[in-house]
LUMZA-225879 format. One line per field, with one value per atom (N, C-alpha, C): atom name; chain; x, y, z. Coordinates in nm, 4 decimals, always signed. Example, Ala and Ser with C-alpha at 12.3 -4.5 7.8 and 13.67 -1.06 7.14 Angstrom:
REM LUMZA-225879
atom = [N	CA	C	N	CA	C]
chain = [A	A	A	A	A	A]
X = [+1.3190	+1.2300	+1.3200	+1.2850	+1.3670	+1.2900]
Y = [-0.5690	-0.4500	-0.3300	-0.2250	-0.1060	+0.0030]
Z = [+0.7800	+0.7800	+0.7800	+0.7080	+0.7140	+0.7870]
REM end
This chain:
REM LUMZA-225879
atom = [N	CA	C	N	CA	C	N	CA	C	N	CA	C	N	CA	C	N	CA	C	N	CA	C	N	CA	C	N	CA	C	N	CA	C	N	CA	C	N	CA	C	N	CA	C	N	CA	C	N	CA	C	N	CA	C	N	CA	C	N	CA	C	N	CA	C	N	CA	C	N	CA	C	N	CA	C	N	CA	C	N	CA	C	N	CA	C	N	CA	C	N	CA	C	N	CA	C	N	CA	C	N	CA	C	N	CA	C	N	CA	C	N	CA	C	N	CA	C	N	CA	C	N	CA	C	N	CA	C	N	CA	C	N	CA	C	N	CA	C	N	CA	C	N	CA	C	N	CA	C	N	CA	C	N	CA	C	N	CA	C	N	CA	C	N	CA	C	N	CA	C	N	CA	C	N	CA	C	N	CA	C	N	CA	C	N	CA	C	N	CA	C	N	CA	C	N	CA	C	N	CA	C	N	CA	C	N	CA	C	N	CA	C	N	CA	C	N	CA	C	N	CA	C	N	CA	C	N	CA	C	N	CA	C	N	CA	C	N	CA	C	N	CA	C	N	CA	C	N	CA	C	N	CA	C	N	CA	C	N	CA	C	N	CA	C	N	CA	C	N	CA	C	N	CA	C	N	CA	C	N	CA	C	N	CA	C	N	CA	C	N	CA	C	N	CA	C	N	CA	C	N	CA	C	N	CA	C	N	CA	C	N	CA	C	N	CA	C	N	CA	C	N	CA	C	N	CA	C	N	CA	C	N	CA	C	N	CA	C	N	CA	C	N	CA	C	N	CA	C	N	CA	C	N	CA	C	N	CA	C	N	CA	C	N	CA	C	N	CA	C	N	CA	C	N	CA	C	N	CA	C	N	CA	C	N	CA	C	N	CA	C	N	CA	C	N	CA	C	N	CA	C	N	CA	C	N	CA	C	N	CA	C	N	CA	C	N	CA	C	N	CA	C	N	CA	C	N	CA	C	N	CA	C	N	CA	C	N	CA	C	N	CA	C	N	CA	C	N	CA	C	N	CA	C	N	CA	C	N	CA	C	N	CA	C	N	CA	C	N	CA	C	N	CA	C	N	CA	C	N	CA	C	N	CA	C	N	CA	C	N	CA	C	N	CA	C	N	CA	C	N	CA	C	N	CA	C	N	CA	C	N	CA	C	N	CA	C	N	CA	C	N	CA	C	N	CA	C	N	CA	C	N	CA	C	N	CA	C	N	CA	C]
chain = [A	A	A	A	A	A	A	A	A	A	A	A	A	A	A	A	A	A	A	A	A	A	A	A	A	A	A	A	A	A	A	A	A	A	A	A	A	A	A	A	A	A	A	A	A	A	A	A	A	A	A	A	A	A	A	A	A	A	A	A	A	A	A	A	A	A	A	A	A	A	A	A	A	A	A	A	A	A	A	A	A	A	A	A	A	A	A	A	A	A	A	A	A	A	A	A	A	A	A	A	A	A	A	A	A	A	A	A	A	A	A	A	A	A	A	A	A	A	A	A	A	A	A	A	A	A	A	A	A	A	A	A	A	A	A	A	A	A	A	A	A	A	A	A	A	A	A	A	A	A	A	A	A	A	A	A	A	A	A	A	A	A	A	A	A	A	A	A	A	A	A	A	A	A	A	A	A	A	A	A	A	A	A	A	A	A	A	A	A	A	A	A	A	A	A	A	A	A	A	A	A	A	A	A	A	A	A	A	A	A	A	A	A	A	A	A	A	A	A	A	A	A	A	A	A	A	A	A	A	A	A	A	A	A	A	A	A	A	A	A	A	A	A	A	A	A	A	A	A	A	A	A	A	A	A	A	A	A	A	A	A	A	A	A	A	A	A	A	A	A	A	A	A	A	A	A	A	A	A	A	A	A	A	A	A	A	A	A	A	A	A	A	A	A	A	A	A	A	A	A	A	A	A	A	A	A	A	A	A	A	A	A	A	A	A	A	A	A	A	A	A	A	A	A	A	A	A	A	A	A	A	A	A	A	A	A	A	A	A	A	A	A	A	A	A	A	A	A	A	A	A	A	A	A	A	A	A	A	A	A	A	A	A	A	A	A	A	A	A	A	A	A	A	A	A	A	A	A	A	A	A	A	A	A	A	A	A	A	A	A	A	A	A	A	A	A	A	A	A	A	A	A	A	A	A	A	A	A	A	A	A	A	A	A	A	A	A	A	A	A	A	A	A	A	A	A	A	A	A	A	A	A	A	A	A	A	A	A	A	A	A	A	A	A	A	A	A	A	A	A	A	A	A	A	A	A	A	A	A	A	A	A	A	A	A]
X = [-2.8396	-2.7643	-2.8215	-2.7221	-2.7880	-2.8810	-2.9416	-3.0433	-2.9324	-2.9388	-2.9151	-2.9794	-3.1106	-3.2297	-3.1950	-3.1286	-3.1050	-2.9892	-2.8695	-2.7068	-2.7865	-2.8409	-2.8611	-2.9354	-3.0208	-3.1126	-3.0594	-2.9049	-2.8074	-2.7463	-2.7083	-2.6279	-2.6601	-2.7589	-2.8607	-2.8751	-2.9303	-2.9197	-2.7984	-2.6769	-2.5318	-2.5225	-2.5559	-2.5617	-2.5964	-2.7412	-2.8324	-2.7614	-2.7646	-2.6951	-2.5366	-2.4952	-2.3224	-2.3427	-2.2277	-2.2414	-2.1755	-2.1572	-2.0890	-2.1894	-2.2294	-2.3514	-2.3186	-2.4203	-2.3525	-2.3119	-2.2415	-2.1710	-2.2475	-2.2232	-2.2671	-2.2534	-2.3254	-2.3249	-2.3531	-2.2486	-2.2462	-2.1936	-2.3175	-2.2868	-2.2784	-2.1944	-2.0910	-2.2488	-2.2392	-2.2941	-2.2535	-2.1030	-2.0644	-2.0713	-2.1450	-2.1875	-2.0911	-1.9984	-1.9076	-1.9657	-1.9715	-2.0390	-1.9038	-1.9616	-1.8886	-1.9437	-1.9698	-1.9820	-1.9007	-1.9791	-1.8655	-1.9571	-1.8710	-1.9097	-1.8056	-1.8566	-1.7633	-1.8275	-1.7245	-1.7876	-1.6673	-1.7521	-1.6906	-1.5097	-1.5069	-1.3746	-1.2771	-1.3191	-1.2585	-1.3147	-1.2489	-1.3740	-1.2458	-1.2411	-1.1635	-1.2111	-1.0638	-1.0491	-1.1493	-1.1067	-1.2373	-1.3613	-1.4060	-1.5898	-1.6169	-1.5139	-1.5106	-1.5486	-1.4701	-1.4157	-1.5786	-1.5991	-1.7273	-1.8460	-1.8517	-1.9852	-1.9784	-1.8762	-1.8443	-1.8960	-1.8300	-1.9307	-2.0398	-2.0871	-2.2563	-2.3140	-2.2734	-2.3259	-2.3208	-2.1656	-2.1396	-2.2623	-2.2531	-2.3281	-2.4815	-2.5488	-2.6565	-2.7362	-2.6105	-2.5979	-2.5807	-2.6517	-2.5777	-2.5121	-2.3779	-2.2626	-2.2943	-2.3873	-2.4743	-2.5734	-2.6064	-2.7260	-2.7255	-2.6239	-2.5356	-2.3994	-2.3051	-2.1905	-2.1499	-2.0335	-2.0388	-1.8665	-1.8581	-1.7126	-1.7495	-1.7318	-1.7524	-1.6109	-1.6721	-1.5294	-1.5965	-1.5835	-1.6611	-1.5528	-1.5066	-1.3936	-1.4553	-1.4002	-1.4282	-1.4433	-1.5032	-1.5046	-1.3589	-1.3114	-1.1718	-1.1658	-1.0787	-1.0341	-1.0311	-1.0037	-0.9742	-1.0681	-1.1893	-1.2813	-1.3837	-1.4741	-1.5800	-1.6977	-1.7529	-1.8470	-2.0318	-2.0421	-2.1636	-2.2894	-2.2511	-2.4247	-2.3743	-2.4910	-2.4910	-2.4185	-2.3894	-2.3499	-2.1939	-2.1080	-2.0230	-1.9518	-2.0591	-2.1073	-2.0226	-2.1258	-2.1605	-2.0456	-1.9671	-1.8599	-1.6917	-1.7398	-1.6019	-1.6084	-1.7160	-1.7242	-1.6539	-1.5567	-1.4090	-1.3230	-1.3664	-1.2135	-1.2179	-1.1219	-1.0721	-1.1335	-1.2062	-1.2387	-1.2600	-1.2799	-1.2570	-1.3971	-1.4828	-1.6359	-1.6017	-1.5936	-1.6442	-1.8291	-1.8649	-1.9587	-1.9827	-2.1310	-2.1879	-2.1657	-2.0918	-2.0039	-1.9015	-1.7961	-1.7410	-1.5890	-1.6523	-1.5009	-1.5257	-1.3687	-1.3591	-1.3433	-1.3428	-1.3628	-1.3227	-1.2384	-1.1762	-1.1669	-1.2192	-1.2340	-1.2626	-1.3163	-1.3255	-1.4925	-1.5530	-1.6628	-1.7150	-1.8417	-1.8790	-2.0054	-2.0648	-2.2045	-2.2971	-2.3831	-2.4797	-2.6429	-2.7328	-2.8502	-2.9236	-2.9663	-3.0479	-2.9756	-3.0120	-2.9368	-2.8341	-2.8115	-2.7507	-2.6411	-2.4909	-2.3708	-2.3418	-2.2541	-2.1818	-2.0302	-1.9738	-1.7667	-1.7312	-1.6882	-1.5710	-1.4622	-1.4439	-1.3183	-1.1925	-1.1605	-1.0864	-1.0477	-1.0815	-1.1396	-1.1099	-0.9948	-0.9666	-1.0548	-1.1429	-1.2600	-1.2198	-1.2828	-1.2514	-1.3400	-1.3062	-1.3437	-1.3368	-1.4416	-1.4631	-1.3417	-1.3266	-1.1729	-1.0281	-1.0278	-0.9006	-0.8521	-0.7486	-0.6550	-0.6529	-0.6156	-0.5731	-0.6806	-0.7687	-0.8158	-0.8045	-0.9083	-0.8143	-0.8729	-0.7952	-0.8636	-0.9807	-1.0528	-1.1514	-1.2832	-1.3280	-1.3896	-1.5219	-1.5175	-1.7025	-1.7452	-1.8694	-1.9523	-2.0170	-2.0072	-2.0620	-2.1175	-2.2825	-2.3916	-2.3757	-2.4151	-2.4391	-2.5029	-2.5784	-2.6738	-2.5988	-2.5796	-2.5350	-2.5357	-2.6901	-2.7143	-2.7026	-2.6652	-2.6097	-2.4735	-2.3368	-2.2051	-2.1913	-2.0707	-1.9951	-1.9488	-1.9145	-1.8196	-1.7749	-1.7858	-1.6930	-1.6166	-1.4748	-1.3855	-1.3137	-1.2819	-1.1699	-1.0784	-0.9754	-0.8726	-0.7426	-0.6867	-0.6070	-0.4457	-0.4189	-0.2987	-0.2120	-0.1103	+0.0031	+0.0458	+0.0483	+0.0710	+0.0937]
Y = [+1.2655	+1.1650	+1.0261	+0.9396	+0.7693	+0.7170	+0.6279	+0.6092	+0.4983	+0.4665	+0.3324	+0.2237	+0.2270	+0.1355	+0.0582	+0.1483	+0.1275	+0.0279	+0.0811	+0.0013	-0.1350	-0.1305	-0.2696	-0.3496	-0.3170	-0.3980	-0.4844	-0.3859	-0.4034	-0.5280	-0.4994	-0.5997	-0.7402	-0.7039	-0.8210	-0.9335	-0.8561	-0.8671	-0.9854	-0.9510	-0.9981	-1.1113	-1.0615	-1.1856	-1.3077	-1.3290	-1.3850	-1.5680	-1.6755	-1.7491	-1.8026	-1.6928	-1.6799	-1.7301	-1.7616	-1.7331	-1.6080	-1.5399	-1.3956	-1.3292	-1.2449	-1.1739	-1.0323	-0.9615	-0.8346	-0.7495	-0.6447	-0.6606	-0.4892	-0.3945	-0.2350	-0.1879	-0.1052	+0.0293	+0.1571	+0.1928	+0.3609	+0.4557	+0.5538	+0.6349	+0.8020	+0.9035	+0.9485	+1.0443	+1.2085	+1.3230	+1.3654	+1.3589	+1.3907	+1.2216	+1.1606	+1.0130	+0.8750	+0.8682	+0.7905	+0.6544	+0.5590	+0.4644	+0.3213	+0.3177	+0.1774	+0.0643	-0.0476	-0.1407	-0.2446	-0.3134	-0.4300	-0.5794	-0.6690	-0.7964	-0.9161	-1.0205	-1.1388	-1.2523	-1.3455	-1.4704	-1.5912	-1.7185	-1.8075	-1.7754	-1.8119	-1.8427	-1.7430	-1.5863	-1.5046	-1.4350	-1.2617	-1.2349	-1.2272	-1.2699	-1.2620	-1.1355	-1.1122	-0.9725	-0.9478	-1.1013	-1.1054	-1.0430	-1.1287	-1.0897	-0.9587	-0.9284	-0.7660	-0.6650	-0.7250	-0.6338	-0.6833	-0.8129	-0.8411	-0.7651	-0.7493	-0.6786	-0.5450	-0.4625	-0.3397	-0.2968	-0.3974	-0.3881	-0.4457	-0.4888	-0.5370	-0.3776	-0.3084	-0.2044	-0.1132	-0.0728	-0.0004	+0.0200	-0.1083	-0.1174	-0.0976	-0.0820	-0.0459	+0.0929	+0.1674	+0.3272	+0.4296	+0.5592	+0.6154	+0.7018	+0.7205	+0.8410	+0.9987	+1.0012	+1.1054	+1.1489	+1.0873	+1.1365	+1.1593	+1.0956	+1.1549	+1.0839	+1.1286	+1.1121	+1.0867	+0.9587	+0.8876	+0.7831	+0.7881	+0.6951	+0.5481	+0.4631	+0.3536	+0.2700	+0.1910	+0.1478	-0.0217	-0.1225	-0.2590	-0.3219	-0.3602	-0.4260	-0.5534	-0.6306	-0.6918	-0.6435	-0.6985	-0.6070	-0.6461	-0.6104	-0.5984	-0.6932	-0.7842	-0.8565	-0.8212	-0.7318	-0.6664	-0.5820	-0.5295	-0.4849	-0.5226	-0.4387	-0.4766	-0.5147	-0.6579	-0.7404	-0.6241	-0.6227	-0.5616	-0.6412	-0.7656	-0.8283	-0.9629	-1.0576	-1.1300	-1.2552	-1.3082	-1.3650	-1.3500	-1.2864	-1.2315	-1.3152	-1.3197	-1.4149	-1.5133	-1.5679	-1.7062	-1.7428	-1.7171	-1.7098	-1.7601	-1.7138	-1.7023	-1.7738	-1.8553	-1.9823	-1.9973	-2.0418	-2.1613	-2.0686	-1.8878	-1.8661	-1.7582	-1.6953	-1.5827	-1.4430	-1.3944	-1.2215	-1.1661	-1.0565	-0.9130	-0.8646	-0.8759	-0.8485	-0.6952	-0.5819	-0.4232	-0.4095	-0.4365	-0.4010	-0.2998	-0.2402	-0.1180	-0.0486	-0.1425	-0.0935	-0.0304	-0.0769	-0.0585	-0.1319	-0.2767	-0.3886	-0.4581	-0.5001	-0.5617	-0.7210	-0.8398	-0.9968	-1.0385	-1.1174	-1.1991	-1.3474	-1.3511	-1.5293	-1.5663	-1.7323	-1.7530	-1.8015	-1.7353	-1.7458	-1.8703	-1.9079	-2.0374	-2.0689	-2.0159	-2.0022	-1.8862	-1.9146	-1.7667	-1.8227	-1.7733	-1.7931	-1.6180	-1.6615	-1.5278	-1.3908	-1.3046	-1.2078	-1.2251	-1.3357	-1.3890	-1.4174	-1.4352	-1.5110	-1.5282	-1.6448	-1.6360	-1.6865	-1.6154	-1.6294	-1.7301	-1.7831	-1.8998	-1.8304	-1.7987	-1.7144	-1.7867	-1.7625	-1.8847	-1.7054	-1.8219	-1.7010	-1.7934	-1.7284	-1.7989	-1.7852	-1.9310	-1.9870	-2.0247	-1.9641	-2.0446	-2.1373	-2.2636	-2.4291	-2.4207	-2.4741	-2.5007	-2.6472	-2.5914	-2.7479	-2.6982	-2.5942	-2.5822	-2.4576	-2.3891	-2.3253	-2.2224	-2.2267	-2.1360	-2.1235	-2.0432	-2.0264	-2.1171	-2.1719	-2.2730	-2.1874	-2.1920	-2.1515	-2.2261	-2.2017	-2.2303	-2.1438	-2.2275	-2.2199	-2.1674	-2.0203	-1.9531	-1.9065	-1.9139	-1.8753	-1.7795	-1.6280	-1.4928	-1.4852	-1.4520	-1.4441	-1.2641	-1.2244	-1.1209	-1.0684	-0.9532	-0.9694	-0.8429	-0.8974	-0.8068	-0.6645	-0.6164	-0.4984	-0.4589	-0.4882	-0.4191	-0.4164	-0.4358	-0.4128	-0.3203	-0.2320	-0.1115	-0.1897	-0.3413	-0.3862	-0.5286	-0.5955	-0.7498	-0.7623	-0.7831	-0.8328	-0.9480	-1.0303	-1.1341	-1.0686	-1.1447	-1.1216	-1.1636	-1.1223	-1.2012	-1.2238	-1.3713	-1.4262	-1.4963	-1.4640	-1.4929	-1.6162	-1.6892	-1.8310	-1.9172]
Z = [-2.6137	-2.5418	-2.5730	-2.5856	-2.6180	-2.4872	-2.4862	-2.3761	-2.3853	-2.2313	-2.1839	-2.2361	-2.2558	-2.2937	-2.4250	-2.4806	-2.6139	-2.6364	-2.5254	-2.5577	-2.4928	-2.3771	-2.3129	-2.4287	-2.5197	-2.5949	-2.6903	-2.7014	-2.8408	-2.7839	-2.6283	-2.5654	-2.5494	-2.5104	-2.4571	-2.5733	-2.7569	-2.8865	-2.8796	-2.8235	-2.8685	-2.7843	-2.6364	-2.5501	-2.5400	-2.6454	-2.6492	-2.7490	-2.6531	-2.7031	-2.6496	-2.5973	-2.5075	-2.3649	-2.3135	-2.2126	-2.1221	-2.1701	-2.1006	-2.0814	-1.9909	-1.9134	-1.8688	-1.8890	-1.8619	-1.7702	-1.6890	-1.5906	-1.5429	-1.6685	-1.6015	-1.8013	-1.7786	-1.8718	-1.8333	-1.8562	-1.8386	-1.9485	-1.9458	-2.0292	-1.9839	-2.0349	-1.9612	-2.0543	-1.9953	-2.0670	-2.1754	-2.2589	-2.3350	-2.4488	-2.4158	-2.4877	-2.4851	-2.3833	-2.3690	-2.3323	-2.3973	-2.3663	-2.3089	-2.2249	-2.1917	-2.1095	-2.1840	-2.1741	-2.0775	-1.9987	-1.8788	-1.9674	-1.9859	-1.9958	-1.9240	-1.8943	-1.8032	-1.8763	-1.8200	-1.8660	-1.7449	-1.6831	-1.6248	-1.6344	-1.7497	-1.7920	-1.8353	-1.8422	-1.8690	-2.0020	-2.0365	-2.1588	-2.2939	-2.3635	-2.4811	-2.5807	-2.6256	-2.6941	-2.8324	-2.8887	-2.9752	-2.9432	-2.8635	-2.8195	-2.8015	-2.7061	-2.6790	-2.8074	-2.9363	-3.0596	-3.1246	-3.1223	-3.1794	-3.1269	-2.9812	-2.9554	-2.9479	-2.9160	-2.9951	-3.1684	-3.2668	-3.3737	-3.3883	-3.3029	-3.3128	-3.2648	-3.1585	-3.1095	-3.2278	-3.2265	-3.3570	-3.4602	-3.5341	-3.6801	-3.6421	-3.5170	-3.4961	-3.4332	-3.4193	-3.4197	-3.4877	-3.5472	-3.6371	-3.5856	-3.6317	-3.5479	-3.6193	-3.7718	-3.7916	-3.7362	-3.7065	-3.5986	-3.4439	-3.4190	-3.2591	-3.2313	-3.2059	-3.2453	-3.0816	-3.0452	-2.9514	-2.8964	-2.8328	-2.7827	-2.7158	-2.7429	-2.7470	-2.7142	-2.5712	-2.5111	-2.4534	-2.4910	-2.4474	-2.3794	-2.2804	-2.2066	-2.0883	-2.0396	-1.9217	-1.7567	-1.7105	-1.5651	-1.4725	-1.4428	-1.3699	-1.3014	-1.3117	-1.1528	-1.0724	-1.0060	-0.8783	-0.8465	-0.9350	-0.9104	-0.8454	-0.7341	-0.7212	-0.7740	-0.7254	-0.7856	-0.7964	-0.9555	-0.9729	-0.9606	-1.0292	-1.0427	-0.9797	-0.9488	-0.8657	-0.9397	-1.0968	-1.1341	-1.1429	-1.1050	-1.0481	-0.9004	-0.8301	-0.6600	-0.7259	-0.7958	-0.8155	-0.9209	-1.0104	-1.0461	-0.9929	-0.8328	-0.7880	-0.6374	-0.6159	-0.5460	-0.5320	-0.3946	-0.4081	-0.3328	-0.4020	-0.4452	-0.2845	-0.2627	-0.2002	-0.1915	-0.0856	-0.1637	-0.0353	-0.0204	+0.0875	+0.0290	+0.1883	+0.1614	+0.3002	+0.2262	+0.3019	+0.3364	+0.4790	+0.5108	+0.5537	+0.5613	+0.5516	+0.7081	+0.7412	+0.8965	+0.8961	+0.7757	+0.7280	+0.8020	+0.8181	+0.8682	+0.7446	+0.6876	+0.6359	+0.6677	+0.5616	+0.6155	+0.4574	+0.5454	+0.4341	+0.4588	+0.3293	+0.3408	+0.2013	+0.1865	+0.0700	+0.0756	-0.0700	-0.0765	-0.1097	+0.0070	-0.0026	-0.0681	-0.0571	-0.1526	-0.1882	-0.2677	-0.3226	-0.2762	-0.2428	-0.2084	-0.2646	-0.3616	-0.4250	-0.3927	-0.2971	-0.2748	-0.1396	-0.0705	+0.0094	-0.0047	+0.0417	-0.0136	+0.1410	+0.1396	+0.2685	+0.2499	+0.3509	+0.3394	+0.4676	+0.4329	+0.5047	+0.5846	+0.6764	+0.7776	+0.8974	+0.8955	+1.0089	+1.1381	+1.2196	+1.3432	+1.4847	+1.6005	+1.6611	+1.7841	+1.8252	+1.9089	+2.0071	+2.1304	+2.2646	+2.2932	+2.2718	+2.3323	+2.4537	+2.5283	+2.6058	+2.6682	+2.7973	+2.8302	+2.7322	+2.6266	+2.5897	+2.6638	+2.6374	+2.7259	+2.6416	+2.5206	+2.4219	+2.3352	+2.2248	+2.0926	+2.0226	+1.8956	+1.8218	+1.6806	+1.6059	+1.4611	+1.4208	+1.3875	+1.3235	+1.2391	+1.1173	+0.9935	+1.0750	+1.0562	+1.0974	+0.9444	+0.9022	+0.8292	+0.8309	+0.7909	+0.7611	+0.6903	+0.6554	+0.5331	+0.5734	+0.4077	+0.4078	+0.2970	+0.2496	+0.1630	+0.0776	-0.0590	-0.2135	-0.1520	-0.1166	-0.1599	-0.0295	+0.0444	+0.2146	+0.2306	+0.1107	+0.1538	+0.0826	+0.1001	+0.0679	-0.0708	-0.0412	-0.1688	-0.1371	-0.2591	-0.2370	-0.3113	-0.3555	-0.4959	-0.4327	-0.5655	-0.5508	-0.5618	-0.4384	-0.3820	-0.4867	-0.5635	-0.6386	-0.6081	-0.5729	-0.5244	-0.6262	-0.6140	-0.6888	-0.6151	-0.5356	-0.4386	-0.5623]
REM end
């Protein structure tokens, strides 16, 4: 079976210089290798095809024979590494905690393993009558949710 150690070194090899960063590698028992890469701005088909043959040309398929699949990590997928967070600042996303309630809001910042979401949540004021909407701030830490993805809107 290919070691992980090995595709990441290749990756890392390719990375080195880009700005696209790497997202997951997994490799299946029967040698299925697949590769996640992202980048700010989106991952182009090129790069994809380029670091596929960077991997490629540094494997021999005689000496263990292998499926090889390099793609981008999903929009709609859940966020793996923390550059991911930090990526999608600004935008919209559905954070599943280990409670298992979901919160939706838009992500406002990253602090190491920290992020926190922006929510509009209706507050009882003191002297008002009714709730008023308002902007609360939820921190929560990477490695304590079930899951975070951007929310993707067609608006």
């Amino acid at each position: 079976m290919i070691e992980k150690s090995v595709i990441k070194t290749l990756v890392d090899q390719w990375l080195e210089g880009k700005d696209y960063f790497l997202v997951d590698i997994e490799i299946s028992q029967d040698n299925k290798v697949v590769v996640e890469i992202d980048h700010a701005d989106g991952v182009w088909i090129e790069d994809c095809v380029s670091l596929s043959k960077h991997i490629e040309d540094h494997l021999d398929r005689d000496k263990e024979d292998f499926e090889l699949e390099v793609g981008s990590a999903g929009l709609g997928q859940p966020f793996k590494v923390p550059q991911q967070y930090i990526n999608f600042i600004g935008k919209e996303v559905e954070v599943l905690d280990a409670d298992g309630r979901k919160t939706k809001g838009v992500l406002k910042g990253v602090d190491g393993n920290t992020f926190t979401v922006t929510t509009k949540e209706k507050v009882k004021e003191e002297g008002k009558k009714r709730p008023v909407l308002t902007d609360v701030d939820k921190q929560f830490e990477m490695d304590k949710v079930k899951y975070t993805k951007y929310i993707i809107s067609f608006k």
